[in-house]
C-alpha positions in Angstrom: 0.0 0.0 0.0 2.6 2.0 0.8 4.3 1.5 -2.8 1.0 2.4 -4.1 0.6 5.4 -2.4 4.3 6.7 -3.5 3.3 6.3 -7.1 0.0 8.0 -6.6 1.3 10.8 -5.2 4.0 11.4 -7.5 1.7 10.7 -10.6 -0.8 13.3 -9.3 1.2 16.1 -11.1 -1.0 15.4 -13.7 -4.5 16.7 -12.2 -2.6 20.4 -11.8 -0.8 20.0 -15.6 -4.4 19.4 -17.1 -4.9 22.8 -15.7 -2.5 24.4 -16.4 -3.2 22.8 -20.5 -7.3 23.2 -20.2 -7.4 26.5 -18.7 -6.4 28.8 -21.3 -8.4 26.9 -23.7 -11.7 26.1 -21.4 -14.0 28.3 -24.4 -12.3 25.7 -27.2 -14.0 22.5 -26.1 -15.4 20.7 -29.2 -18.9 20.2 -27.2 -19.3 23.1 -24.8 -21.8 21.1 -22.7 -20.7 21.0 -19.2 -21.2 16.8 -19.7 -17.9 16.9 -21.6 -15.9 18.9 -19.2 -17.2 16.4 -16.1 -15.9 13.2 -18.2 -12.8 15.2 -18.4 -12.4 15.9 -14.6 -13.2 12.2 -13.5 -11.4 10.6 -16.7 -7.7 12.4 -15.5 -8.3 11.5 -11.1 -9.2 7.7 -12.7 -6.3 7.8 -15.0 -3.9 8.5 -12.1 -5.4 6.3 -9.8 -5.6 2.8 -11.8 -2.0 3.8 -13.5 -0.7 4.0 -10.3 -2.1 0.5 -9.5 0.1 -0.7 -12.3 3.2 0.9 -12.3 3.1 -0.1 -8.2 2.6 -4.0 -8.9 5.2 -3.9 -11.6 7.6 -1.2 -9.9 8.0 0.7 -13.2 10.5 3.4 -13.1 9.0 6.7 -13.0 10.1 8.8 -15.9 8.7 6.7 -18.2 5.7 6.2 -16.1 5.4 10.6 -16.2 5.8 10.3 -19.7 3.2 8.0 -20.9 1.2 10.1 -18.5 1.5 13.1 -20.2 1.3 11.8 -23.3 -2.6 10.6 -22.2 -3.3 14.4 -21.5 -1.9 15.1 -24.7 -4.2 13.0 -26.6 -7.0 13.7 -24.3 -5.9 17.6 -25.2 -5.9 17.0 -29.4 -9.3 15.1 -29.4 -11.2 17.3 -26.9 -9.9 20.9 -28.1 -10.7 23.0 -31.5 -7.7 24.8 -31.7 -4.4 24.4 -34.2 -1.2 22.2 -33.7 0.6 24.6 -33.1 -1.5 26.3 -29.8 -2.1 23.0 -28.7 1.5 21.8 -28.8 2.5 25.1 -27.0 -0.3 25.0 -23.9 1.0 21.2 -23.8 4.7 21.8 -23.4 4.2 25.2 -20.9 1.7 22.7 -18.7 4.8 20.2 -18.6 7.7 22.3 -18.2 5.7 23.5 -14.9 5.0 20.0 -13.6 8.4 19.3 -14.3 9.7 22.4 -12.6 7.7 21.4 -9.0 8.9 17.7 -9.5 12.8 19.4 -10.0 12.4 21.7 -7.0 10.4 19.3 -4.5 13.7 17.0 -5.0 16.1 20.0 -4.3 14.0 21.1 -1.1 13.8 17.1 -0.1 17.1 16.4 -1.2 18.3 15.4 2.4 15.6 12.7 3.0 15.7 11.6 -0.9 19.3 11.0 -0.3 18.5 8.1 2.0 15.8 6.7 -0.5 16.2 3.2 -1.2 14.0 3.2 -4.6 15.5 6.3 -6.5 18.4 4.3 -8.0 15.9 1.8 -9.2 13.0 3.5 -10.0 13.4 6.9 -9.4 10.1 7.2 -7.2 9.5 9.8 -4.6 8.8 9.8 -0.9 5.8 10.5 0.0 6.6 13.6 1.5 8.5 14.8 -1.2 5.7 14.1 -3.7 3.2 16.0 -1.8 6.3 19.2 -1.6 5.9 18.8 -5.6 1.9 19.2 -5.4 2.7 21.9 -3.4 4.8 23.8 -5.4 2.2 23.0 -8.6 -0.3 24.8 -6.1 1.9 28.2 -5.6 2.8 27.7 -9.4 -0.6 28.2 -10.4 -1.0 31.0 -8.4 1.9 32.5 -9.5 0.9 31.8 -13.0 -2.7 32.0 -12.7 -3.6 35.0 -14.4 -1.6 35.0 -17.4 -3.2 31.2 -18.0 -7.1 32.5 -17.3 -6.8 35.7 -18.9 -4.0 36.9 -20.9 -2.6 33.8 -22.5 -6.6 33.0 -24.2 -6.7 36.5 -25.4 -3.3 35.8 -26.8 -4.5 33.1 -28.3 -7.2 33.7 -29.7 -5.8 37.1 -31.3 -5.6 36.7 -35.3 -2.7 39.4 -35.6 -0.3 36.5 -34.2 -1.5 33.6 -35.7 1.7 32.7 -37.1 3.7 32.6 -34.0 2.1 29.9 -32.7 3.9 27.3 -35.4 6.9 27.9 -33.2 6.8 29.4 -30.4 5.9 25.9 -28.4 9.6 25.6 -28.6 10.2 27.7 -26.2 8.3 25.5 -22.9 9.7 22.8 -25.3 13.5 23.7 -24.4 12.5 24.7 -21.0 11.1 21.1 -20.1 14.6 19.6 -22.0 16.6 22.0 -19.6 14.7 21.0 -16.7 14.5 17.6 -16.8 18.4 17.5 -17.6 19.2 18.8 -14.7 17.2 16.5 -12.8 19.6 14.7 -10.1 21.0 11.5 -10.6 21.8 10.8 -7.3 20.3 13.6 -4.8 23.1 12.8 -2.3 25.3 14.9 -4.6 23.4 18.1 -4.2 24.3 18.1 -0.2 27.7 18.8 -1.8 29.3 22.5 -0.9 26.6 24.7 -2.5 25.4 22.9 -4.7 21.7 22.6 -3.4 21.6 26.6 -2.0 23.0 27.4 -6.0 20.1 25.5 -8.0 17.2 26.7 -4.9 18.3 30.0 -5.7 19.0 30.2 -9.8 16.1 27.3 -10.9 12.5 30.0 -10.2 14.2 31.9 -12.5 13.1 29.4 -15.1 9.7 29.8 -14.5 10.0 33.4 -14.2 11.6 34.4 -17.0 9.4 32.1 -19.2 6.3 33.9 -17.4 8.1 37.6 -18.5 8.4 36.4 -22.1 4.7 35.7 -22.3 3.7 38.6 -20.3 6.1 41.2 -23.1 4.3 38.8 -26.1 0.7 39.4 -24.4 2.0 43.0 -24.9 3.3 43.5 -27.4 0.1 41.4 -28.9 -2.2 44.2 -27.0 -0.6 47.0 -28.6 -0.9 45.4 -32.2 -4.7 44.7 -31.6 -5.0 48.4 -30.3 -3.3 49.8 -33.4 -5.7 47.4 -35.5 -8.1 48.5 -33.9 -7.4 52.1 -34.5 -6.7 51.7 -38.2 -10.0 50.2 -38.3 -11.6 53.6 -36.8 -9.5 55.4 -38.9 -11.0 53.6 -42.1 -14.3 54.0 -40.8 -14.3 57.0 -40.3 -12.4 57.8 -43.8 -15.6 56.0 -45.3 -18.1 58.0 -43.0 -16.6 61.1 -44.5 -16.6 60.5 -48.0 -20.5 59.2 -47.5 -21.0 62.8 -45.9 -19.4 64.6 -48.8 -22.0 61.8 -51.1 -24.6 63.2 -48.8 -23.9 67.0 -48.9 -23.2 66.7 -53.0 -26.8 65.3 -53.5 -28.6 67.9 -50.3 -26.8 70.9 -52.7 -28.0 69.1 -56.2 -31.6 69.1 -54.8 -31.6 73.0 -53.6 -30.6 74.0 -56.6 -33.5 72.2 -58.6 -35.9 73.7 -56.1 -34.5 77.2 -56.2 -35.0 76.6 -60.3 -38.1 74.7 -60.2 -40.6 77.7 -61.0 -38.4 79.0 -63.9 -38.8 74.9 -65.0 -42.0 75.4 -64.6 -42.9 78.7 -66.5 -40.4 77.4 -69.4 -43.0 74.3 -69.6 -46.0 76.1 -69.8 -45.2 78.3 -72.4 -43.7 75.3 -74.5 -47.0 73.4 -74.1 -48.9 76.6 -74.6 -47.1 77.0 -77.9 -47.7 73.4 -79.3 -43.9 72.6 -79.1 -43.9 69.3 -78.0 -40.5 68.1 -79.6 -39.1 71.1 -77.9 -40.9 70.5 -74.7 -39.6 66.4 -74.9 -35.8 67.5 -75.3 -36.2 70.0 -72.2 -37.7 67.7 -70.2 -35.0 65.2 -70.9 -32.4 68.1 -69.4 -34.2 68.2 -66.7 -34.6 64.7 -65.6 -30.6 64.0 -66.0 -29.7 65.3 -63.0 -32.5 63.9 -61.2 -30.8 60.1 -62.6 -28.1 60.5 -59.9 -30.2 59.9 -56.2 -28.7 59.4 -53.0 -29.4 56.1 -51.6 -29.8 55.3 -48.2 -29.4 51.8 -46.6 -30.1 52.3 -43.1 -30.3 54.3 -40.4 -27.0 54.2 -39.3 -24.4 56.5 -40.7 -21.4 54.7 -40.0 -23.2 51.2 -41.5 -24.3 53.4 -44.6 -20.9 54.6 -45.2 -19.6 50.7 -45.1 -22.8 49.8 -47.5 -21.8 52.8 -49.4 -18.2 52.1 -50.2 -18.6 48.5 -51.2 -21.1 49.0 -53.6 -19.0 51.4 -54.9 -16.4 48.8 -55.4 -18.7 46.2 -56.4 -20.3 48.3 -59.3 -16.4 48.9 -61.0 -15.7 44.9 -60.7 -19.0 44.3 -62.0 -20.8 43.1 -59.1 -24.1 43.6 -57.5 -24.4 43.5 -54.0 -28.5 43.5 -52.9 -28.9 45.3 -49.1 -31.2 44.4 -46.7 -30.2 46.5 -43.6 -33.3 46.9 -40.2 -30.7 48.7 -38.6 -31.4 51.7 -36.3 -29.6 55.0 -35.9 -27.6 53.8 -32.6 -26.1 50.3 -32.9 -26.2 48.1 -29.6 -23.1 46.9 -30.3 -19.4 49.5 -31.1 -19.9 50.7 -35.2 -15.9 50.2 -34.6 -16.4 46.7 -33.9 -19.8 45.6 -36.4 -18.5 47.7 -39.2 -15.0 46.0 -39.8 -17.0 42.5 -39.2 -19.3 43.5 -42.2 -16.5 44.7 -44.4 -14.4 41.5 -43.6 -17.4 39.5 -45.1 -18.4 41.4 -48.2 -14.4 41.8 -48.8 -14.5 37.8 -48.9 -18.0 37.7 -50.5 -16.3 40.3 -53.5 -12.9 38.5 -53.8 -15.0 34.7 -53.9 -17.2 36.2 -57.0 -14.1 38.1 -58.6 -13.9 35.2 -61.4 -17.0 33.9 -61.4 -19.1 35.1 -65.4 -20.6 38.3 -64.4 -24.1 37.3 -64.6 -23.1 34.8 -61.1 -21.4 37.7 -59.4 -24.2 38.4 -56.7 -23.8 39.0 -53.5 -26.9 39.1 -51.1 -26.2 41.0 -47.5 -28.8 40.7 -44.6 -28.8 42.1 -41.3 -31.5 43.8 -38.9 -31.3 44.1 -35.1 -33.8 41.1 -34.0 -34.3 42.3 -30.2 -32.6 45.6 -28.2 -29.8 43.2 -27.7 -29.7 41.0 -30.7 -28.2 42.0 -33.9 -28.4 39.2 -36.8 -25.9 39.3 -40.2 -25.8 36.6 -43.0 -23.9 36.9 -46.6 -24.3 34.9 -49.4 -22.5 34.5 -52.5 -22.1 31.9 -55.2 -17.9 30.6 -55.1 -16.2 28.0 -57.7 -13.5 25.6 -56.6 -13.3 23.7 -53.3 -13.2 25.6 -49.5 -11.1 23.1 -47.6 -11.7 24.2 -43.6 -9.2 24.2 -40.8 -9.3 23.0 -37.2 -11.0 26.0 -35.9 -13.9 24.9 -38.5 -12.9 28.1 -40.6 -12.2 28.5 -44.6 -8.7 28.1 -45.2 -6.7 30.6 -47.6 -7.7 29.3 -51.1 -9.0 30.3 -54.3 -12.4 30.3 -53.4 -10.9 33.5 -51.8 -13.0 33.2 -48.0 -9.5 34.1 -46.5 -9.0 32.6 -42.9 -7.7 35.8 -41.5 -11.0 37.8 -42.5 -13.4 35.2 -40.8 -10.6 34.8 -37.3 -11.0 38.4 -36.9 -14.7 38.0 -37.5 -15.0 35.2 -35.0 -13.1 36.8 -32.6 -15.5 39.7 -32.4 -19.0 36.8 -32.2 -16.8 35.8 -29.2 -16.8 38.7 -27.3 -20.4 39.1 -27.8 -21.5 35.8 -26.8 -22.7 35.0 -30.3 -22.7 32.2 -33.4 -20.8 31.8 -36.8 -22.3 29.2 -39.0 -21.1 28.9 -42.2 -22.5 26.7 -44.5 -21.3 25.6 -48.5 -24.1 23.8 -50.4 -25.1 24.3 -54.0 -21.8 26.4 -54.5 -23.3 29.4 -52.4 -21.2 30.5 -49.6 -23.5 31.7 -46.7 -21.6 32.8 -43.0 -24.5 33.5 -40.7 -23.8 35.5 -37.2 -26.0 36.3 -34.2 -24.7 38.5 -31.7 -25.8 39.1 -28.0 -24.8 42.3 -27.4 -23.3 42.4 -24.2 -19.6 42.1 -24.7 -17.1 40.5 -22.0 -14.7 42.6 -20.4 
């Protein structure tokens, strides 16, 4: 029982490492429903608890016996989470290099009674004591780095403006596990040597620490490319806004002139008609109505929506596209015009480059979207596409021909995240149709 009991304790460094892997990625479950994330939690404890069974009756060695152990969280971790290799592979390798940090340290802080332990030589298995030093540890460790895993590293991951650091920047937990579990003791007598034990107590947090001030300058440095994003965005917007304004003002002045000319229009008619001059009259009257060709159109009631419909249409009519409007939209949005616009353009911008090749009779794009409740806002575009959409893990288009970009539809979903809403997208009969609700309260 005893044997038992020192495998189970030692093996337990998985239960905080699943944390450490899950937490940052708790909103990327495949099924949400709470079911799945229960299975989890009993599926890791029962793991542990019959593994350590085993590797007791067969006194297994213990590095191995970690290993396979980690690699069950890692499968666990690719078949239960929608995210790419690449964020998976990094949350993986930072959840390890921590366990493998408190395993490291328990053994320097223990190193006196390890010394006199008759199983490390064989199978490298903690005391009891020592194991429950190392569950310690994982416990301040998780403190420690608590909030970077709950809030800042999800935000980092989820932000589309560093998608491509992901592919390797799980090296870097990578190399810190490698450097950590090299320095792992042979024989923990020989850290009661001189110094050696006060050296590594005092150098090995800085592993951890440093690690945790690398993420904290990439959160950063992420935070301050969203915010510039986010102000070119504005900046756009509000480039659009005014050129819809100078649309606007061009067609208010076009109108007061006809009405300050309307009665000369008039008299010039009457005496035409009076005087039997109908060809004449015809000709005027064809003057008169060219000006009037050449309306203003309005598409909702906001302005900064308008400007949006405005400029795309604009764009669509010189690459021969029509783009139909259907915009219940009032004056003030529930949700930021800075956020909705860009979302909108992003779609119509994939919606344009999709139809770009298509014969010009198929390039139509239809664009729906009315505020269903004070709180709800619905958008769907369609648009007919040729070719194949191949789709990623996160279930969005990849970068193709068919020319729905991923980075578009990332930044897209990343703003139906904040606001608690729904992507669907859906591809049948060639027709390319991404369908959004949002719930307008947006997280902090």
């Amino acid at each position: 029982m005893g044997i038992f009991m020192r495998y189970l304790v030692e093996l337990s460094i998985i239960i905080p490492d699943s944390l450490y892997i899950f937490l940052p990625l708790r909103e990327d479950f495949r099924r949400k429903s709470l079911k799945v994330r229960v299975i989890s939690g009993v599926l890791i404890p029962a793991f542990v608890i019959m593994f350590a069974w085993v590797c007791s009756v067969k006194m297994l060695p213990v590095i191995p016996a970690l290993v396979v152990s980690v690699m069950f969280l890692f499968v666990l971790l690719f078949f239960t989470v929608n995210v790419t290799l690449g964020r998976k592979l990094f949350c993986f390798f930072n959840a390890v290099m921590l366990g493998a940090f408190c395993l490291l340290y328990s053994i320097l802080i223990m190193a006196g009674s390890e010394a006199e332990n008759v199983l490390w030589k064989s199978t490298r298995l903690l005391s009891i004591e020592s194991g429950l030093v190392s569950l310690g540890l994982s416990v301040i460790i998780g403190g420690v780095f608590f909030r970077m895993l709950a809030k800042e590293l999800p935000m980092l991951l989820k932000d589309e403006y560093v998608n491509g650091i992901w592919d390797f920047l799980f090296l870097l937990p990578l190399g810190g596990t490698i450097l950590i579990w090299w320095m792992m003791p042979v024989y923990p007598n020989l850290l009661l040597i001189a110094r050696a034990r006060i050296i590594f107590l005092a150098l090995l947090p800085l592993v951890p620490l440093v690690v945790l001030l690398i993420y904290y300058l990439l959160w950063w440095i992420a935070s301050k490319s969203s915010e510039s994003a986010r102000l070119q965005q504005e900046n756009t917007l509000l480039a659009m806004e005014g050129k819809r304004y100078e649309e606007l003002r061009k067609y208010m002045n076009e109108t007061r002139t006809l009405r300050h000319d309307f009665r000369q229009h008039i008299l010039v008619i009457t005496r035409m008609a009076v005087a039997g001059k109908i060809s004449e009259l015809q000709n005027y009257l064809q003057q008169f109505s060219e000006p009037a060709e050449k309306s203003y159109t309005g598409y909702c009631g906001n302005i900064a929506v308008d400007a949006v419909a405005s400029y795309y249409t604009s764009y669509a009519e010189r690459q021969g596209t029509r783009i139909k409007w259907r915009l219940n939209l009032p004056r003030e949005l529930p949700i930021k015009e800075a956020e909705y616009c860009p979302m909108l353009g992003n779609l119509v911008e994939n919606a344009l480059r999709a139809v770009k090749n298509l014969p010009e009779k198929n390039r139509k794009i239809i664009v729906i979207s009315s505020q269903l409740s004070p709180v709800i806002i619905g958008l769907s575009v369609d648009n007919p596409y040729s070719g194949d959409i191949k789709f990623g893990e996160n279930g969005l288009p990849e970068t193709g021909r068919d020319g729905h970009d991923g980075i578009g539809l990332t930044s897209v979903m990343n703003t139906v995240r904040r606001y608690h809403g729904s992507l669907n997208i859906k591809t049948e009969g060639n027709v390319f149709s991404a369908e959004i609700i949002l719930y307008c309260n947006p997280r902090s």
